[in-house]
VEXPA-216850 format. One record per residue (C-alpha): x, y, z. Coordinates in steps of 0.001 Angstrom, whole numbers, padded with zeros to 6 digits, always signed. Layout:
// VEXPA-216850
XYZ...
// end
This chain:
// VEXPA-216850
-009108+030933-018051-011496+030461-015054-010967+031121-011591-010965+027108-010985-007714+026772-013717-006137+029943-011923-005921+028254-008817-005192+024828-009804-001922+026280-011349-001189+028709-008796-001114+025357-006034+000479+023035-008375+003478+025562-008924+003862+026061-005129+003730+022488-004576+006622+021781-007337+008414+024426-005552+008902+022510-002466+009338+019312-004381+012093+021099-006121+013932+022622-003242+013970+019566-001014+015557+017996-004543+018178+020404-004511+018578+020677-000593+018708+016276-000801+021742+017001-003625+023914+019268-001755+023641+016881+001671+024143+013426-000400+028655+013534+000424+028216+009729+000587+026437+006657-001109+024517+006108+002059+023716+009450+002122+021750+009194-000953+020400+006124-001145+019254+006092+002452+019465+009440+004038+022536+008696+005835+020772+006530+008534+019476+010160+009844+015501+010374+009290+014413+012204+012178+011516+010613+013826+008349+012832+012734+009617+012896+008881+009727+009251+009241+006015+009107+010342+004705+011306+007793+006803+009935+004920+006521+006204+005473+002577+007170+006252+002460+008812+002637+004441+005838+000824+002080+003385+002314-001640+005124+001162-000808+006147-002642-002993+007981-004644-005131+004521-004819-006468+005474-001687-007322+008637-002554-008713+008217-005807-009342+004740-006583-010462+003185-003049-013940+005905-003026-014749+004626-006734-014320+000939-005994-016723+001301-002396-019458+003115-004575-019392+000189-007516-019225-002854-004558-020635-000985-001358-019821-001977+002233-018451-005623+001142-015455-004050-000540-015226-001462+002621-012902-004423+004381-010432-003029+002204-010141-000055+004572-008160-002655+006996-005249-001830+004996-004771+000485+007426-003995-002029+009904-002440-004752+007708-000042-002934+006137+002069-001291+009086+001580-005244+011113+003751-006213+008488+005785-003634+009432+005611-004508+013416+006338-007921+012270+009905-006691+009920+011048-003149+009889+012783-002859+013762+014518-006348+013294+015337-005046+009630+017123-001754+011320+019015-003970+013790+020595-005788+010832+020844-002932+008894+022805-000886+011951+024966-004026+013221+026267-004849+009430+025859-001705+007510+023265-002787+004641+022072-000658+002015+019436-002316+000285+017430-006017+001298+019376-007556-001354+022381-007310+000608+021254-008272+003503+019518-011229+002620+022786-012248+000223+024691-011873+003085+022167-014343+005212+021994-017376+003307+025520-016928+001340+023470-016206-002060+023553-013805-004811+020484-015795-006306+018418-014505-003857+020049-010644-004893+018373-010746-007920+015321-012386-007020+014904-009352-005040+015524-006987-007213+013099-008818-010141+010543-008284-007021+011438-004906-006480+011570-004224-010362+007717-005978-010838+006624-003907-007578+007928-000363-008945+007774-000263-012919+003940-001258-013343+002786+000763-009996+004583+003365-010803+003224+003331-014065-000573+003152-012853+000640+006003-010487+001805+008530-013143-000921+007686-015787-003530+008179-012628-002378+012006-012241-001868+012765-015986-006041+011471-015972-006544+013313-012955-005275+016634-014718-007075+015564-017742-010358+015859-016202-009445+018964-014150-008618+020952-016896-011465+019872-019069-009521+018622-021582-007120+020763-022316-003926+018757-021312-004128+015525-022644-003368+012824-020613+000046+011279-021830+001169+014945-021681-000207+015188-018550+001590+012575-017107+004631+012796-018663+005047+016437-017733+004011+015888-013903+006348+012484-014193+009268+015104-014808+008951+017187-011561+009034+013895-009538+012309+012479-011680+013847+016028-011092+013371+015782-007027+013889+011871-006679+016954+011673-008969+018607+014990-007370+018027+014398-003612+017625+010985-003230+015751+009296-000297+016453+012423+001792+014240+014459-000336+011741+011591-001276+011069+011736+002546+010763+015275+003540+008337+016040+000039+006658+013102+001598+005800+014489+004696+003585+017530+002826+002331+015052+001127+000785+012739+003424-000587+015952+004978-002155+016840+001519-003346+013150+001648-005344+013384+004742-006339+016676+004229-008031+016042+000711-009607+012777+001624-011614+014518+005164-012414+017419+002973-013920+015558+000113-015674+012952+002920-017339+016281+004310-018359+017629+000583-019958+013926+000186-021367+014248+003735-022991+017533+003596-024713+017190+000351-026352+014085+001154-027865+015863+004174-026374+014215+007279-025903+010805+009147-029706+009863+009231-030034+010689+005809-026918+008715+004578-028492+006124+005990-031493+006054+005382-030469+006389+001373-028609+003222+001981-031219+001234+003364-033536+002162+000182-030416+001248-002125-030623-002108-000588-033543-002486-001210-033730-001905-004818-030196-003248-005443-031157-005871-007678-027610-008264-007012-028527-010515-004198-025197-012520-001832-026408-016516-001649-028729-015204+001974-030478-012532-000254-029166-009686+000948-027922-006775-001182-024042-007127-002028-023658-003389-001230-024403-004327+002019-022892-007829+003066-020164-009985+002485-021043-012974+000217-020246-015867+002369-017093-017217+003747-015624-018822-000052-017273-019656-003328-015564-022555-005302-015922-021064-008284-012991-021167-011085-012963-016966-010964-013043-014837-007696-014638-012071-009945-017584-014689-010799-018552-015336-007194-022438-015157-007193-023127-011681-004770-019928-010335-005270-015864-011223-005410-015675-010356-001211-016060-013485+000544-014319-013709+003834-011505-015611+002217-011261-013154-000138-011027-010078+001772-008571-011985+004332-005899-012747+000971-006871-009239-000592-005506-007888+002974-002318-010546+002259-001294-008830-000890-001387-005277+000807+000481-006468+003426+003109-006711+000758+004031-003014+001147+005921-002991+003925+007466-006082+003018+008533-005037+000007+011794-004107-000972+011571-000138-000424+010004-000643+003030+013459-002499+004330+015459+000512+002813+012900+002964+004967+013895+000999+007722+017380+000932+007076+017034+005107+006805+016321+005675+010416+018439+006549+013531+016512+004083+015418+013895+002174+016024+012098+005578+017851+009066+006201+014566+008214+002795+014198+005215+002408+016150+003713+005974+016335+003845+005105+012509+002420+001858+012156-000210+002721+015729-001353+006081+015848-000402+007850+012026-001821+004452+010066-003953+002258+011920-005288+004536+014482-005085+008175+011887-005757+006405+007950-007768+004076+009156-010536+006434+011045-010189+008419+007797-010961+005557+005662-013618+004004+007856-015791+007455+007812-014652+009684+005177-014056+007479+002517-017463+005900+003160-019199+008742+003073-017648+009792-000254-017884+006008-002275-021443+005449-000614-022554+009288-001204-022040+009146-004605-024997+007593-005065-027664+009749-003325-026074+012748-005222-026806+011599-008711-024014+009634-009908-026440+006655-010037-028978+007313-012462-031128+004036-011863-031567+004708-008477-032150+008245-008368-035067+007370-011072-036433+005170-008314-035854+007130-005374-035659+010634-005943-036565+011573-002153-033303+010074-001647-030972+011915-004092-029842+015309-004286-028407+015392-007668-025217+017990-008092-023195+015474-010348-025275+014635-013153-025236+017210-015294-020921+017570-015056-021673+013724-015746-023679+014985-018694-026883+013481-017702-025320+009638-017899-024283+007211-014896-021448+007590-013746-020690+003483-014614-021464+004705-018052-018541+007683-018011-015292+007265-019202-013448+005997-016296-015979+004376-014753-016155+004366-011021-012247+006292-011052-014775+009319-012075-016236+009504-008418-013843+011727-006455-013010+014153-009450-017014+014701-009758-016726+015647-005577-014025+017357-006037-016119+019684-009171-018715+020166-006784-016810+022933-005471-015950+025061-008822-018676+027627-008192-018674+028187-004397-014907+027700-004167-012964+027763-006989-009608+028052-004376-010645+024519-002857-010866+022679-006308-007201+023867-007092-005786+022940-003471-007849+019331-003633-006847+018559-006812-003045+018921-005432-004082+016964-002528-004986+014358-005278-001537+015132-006966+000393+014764-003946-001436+010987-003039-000135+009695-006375+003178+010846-006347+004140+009584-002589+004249+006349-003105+005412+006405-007002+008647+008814-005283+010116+005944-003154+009843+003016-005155+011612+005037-008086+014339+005846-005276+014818+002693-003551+014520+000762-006829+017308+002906-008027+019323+002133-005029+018750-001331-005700+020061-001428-009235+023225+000108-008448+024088-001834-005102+022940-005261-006289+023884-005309-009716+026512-002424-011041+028692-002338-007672+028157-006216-006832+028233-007611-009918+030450-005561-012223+031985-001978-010088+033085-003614-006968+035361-000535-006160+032993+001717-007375+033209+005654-005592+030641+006990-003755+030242+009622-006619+029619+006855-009274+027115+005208-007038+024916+008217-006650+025723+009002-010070+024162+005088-011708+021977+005736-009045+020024+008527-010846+020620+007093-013858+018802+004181-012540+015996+006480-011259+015790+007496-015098+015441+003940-016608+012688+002852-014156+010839+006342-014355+011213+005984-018496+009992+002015-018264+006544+003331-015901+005888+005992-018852+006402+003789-021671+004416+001017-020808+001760+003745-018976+001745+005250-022785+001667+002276-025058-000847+000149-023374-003443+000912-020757-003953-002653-020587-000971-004081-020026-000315-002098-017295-003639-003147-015427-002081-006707-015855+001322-006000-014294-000811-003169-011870-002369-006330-010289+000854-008314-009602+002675-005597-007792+001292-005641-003941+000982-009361-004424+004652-009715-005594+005619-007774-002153+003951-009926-000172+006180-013011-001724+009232-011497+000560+007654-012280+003698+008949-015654+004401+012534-014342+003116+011989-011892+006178+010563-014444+008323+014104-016557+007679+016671-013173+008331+014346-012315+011696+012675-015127+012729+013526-018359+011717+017468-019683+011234+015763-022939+010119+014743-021716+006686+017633-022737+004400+019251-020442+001200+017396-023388-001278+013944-023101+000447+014120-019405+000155+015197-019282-003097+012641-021896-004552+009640-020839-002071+010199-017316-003555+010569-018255-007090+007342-020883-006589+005475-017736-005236+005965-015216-008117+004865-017490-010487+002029-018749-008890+000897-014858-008150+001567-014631-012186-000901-017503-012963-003678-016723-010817-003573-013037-012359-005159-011276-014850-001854-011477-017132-002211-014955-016693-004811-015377-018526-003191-013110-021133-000412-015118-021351-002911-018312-021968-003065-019768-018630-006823-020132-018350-007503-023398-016792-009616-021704-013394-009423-017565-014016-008591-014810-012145-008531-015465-007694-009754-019228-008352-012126-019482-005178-012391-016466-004545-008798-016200-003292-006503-013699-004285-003472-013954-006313-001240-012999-003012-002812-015797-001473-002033-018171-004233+001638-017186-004284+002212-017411-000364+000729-020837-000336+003483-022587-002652+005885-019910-001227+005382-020788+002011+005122-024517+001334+007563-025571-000404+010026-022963+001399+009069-025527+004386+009523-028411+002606+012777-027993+000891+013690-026678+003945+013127-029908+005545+015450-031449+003601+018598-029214+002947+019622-028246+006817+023407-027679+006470+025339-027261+009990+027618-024842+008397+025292-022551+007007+023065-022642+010408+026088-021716+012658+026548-018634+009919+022956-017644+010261+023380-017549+014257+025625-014903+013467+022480-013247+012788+020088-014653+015193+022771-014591+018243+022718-011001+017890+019046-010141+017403+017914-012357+020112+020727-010500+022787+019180-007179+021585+015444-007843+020577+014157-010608+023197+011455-009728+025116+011786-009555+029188+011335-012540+031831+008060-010603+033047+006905-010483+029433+007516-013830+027490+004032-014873+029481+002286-012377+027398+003805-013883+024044+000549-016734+023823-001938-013224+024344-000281-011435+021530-000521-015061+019759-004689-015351+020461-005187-011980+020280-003925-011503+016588-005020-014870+014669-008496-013504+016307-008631-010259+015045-007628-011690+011485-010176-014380+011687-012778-012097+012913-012102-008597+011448-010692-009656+007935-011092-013117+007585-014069-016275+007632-015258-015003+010242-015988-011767+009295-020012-013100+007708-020670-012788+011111-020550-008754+010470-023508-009347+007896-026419-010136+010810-024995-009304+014418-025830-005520+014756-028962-005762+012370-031414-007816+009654-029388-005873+006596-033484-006129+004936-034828-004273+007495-033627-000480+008464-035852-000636+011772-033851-003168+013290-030511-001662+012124-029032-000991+016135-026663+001605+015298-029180+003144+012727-026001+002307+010325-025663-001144+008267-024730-004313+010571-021744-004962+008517-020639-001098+008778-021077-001380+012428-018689-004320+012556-016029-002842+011067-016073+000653+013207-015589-001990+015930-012929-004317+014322-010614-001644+013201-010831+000038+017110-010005-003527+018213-007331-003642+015478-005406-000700+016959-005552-002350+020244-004267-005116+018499-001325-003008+016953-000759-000903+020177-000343-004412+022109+002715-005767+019577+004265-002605+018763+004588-000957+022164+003617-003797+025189+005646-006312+023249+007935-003915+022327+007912-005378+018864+008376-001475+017259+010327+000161+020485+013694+000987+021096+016136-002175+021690+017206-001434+025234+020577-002845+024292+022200+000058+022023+023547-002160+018486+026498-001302+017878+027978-000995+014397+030343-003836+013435+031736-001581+010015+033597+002008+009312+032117+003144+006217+028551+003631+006059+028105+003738+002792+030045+000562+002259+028911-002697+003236+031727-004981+002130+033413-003527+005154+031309-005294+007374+031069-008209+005182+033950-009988+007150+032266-009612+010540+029198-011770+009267
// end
């Protein structure tokens, strides 16, 4: 065995450890139901920044995201906004979420939004989102790190084995501890996360020989990149327009990143925080107090200057170090070439997994000079995939055993039998990731694709319980159900399922778009036409209380048309349309000399896009207190915390 293999094993043991001990330390502090499920409302505030950080940037962003910048260069690179769009939905949901969730004791979303509109429909729409959200990404998750380990040990595991084996360590910790341990392994492991991705940006970095050089390479890769947008400028480099009517986003002629796609792509990603798991995070807390270091300075401000530099240096690095065979045959002043003889002499479009093959080639690089590093990356790498893959196994757990066993059939059911279905339904989704992960590759691509975009379907149910008393129970309920199945036929699986009138993204919008435009819509509509006075003097209930606790200040409501201008810009601007602007304002992307930061135009725009966007986030979450503690303290309207149906009569 070779000094790499020793210390791969020698990290990935110490890591189980701690995953193990924070299993068994969760088990022995889990007395009650609530206590399981969602820590006992007790996260304190820095486990809640680290561990909400972690569930939010999976092992996609650490493995996938490098891959997919290399293959579609600086027009994909608006991805990296994720780290601003996914904790605003979170500004937008997660303190009013709490409020609820403290007032009236709720345990999972399904119960609160049950309790809101008087509806058990909407229970187990919920939990068929939360069910499409968890099996298939947990499944891409799991088979990700059983590939990962694959490649790392040259073969030797395989990677089913692989994955199930690793897939038992996380079922051990999740199932024994519950949310309590899911969140304090999470805080090592958003560590690991940001760690491994700075470390592997610097690898990237300092074999391609520096700033000037990186881009200088680029500029020359533009040039001989041979796939033109419609203005004739290379796609690795510029966005192809603002939309392309064409019947497949995927078809679009310079690449699938128009502005309208990257602005829908961002939709669908938004759909973390508004999924299920994210309103049982909220639910977990003490109070409001992590919310906006979280969603400011850890994600937008932290991930995103990670993913705007490192990242970049690693997806557009790989080709100046000689992962792209074409161009290094063109250019060889412009390549140093350290990856392709592990890539046995081929491209790395041409290896097995494609473009997924970019950061475990980096992370090789280091086998002779450091054989210690490779083993503590490659746990870095472990850790990414498993954060997010922990929660939604927890959460979704949770959310079998409130919503269906003790709502629909164990009304009276003990604290100890709800912890106890509760790892049982840990098990079941855990089992359903690996099976489908084993028995079809493909199939889980399909579902992979619906999951972020079936998230983002819950946002006008949240809009309704924090927002908006106008929405009625049959608007969210058909809105919702309109939305999952127009996120379904817009998909890759709908095509599969022989939906293939106009293709994957039709006009280059994304499914997530698709599905919140009949959401939305007919949620409005039906809306429209089912007010009931009765149900809106229930909902008030509701609204009364959030507005006497979470309503802004005389001196600040004249700041609520600023927050208004200053967001719908920044989307416009930094993720949407308007983003073509990006392609031309700092530079001719055909002409290096005129290049004013000596960096691409459109890589220049988004440095100063994502700075504005943490303005942006600073300004809701802490001036209009939209992620601050309520200055009002909530007080609890129920006894048992692990029991809603105590407070059930209050609302």
């Amino acid at each position: 065995m070779d000094a790499k293999m020793v210390w791969l094993f020698i990290f990935v043991i110490l890591y189980w450890a701690y995953c193990i001990f924070w299993g068994i330390k969760g088990a022995m502090s889990a007395k009650t139901a609530s206590d399981y499920f969602i820590a006992g409302r007790r996260l304190s505030l820095w486990v809640f920044v680290l561990a909400a950080t972690a569930t939010s940037f999976s092992g996609w962003t650490f493995m996938g995201h490098p891959g997919l910048l290399y293959r579609d260069g600086f027009q994909y690179a608006y991805a990296s906004f994720y780290a601003i769009t996914i904790p605003f939905t979170g500004v937008m949901f997660l303190k009013r979420q709490w409020m609820l969730g403290k007032r009236f004791g709720f345990v999972t979303p399904g119960e609160m939004m049950s309790h809101y509109l008087k509806s058990d429909i909407i229970r187990l729409l919920i939990i068929v989102v939360a069910l499409c959200f968890s099996v298939p990404y947990l499944g891409l998750q799991l088979r990700a790190s059983g590939f990962l380990f694959n490649v790392l040990t040259d073969g030797a595991l395989g990677v089913d084995v692989g994955m199930w084996l690793l897939s038992a360590v996380v079922f051990i910790y999740v199932a024994s501890g519950g949310l309590r341990a899911v969140a304090y392994v999470d805080t090592l492991q958003c560590i690991l996360l940001a760690m491994g991705i700075i470390i592997i940006g610097i690898i990237a970095f300092t074999y391609v020989g520096g700033y000037e050089k990186l881009n200088q390479a680029i500029a020359a890769l533009a040039q001989f990149d041979e796939k033109r947008t419609p203005d004739g400028y290379s796609h690795y480099i510029a966005i192809p327009g603002v939309i392309q009517f064409v019947s497949s986003g995927p078809k679009a002629v310079g690449g699938a990143w128009t502005g309208v796609m990257v602005l829908t792509y961002m939709f669908a990603l938004m759909g973390i925080h508004s999924s299920p798991a994210f309103s049982m995070w909220a639910f977990s807390n003490t109070d409001p107090r992590p919310f906006a270091p979280q969603q400011v300075w850890a994600s937008s401000f932290g991930i995103g200057f990670i993913l705007f530099f490192f990242t970049a240096f690693q997806g557009m690095g790989g080709h100046f170090l000689g992962a792209d065979q074409a161009f290094m045959a063109a250019h060889p002043e412009h390549v140093n070439d350290v990856l392709s003889g592990s890539l046995g002499g081929k491209d790395l479009m041409e290896s097995a997994g494609k473009q997924g093959m970019l950061v475990p080639q980096l992370i090789g690089l280091m086998g002779d000079a450091a054989p210690w590093l490779v083993g503590l990356l490659s746990v870095c790498a472990l850790a990414a995939m498993q954060s997010t893959g922990a929660a939604y196994m927890s959460t979704a757990g949770a959310m079998l055993t409130r919503d269906l066993l003790k709502h629909f059939i164990m009304p009276q059911a003990s604290h100890a039998q709800q912890k106890f279905f509760g790892r049982l339904g840990v098990l079941i989704i855990v089992l359903a990731a690996l099976v489908v992960a084993t028995t079809s590759s493909d199939a889980l691509v399909l579902l992979g694709g619906l999951a972020v975009a079936f998230g983002f379907q819950m946002w006008p149910s949240l809009m309704a319980v924090c927002y908006f008393p106008w929405f009625t129970r049959a608007g969210i309920n058909l809105g919702l159900t309109a939305g999952i199945i127009a996120v379904v036929c817009t998909e890759t699986i709908g095509q599969s399922l022989g939906i293939t009138a106009w293709g994957r993204w039709p006009w280059t919008m994304h499914s997530a778009g698709w599905g919140i435009f009949f959401n939305l819509g007919i949620c409005i509509l039906v809306s429209a036409a089912t007010q009931n006075q009765a149900d809106t003097e229930h909902k008030m209930k509701f609204h009364s209380f959030l507005r006497e606790h979470a309503s802004l200040s005389e001196a600040k409501k004249g700041l609520v048309p600023v927050a208004w201008i200053i967001t719908l810009v920044w989307f416009f601007f930094g993720i949407g349309p308007g983003a073509v602007i990006g392609n031309t304002i700092f530079g001719d992307p055909n002409d290096y000399a005129t290049w004013i930061f000596g960096m691409p135009s459109i890589w220049a725009w988004q440095i100063l896009w994502w700075a504005l966007g943490v303005f942006m986030m600073w300004f809701l979450a802490y001036k209009m207190e939209m992620s601050t503690v309520p200055e009002k303290e909530v007080q609890s309207l129920y006894e048992d915390i692990g029991d809603v149906r105590e407070a059930s009569s209050e609302v």
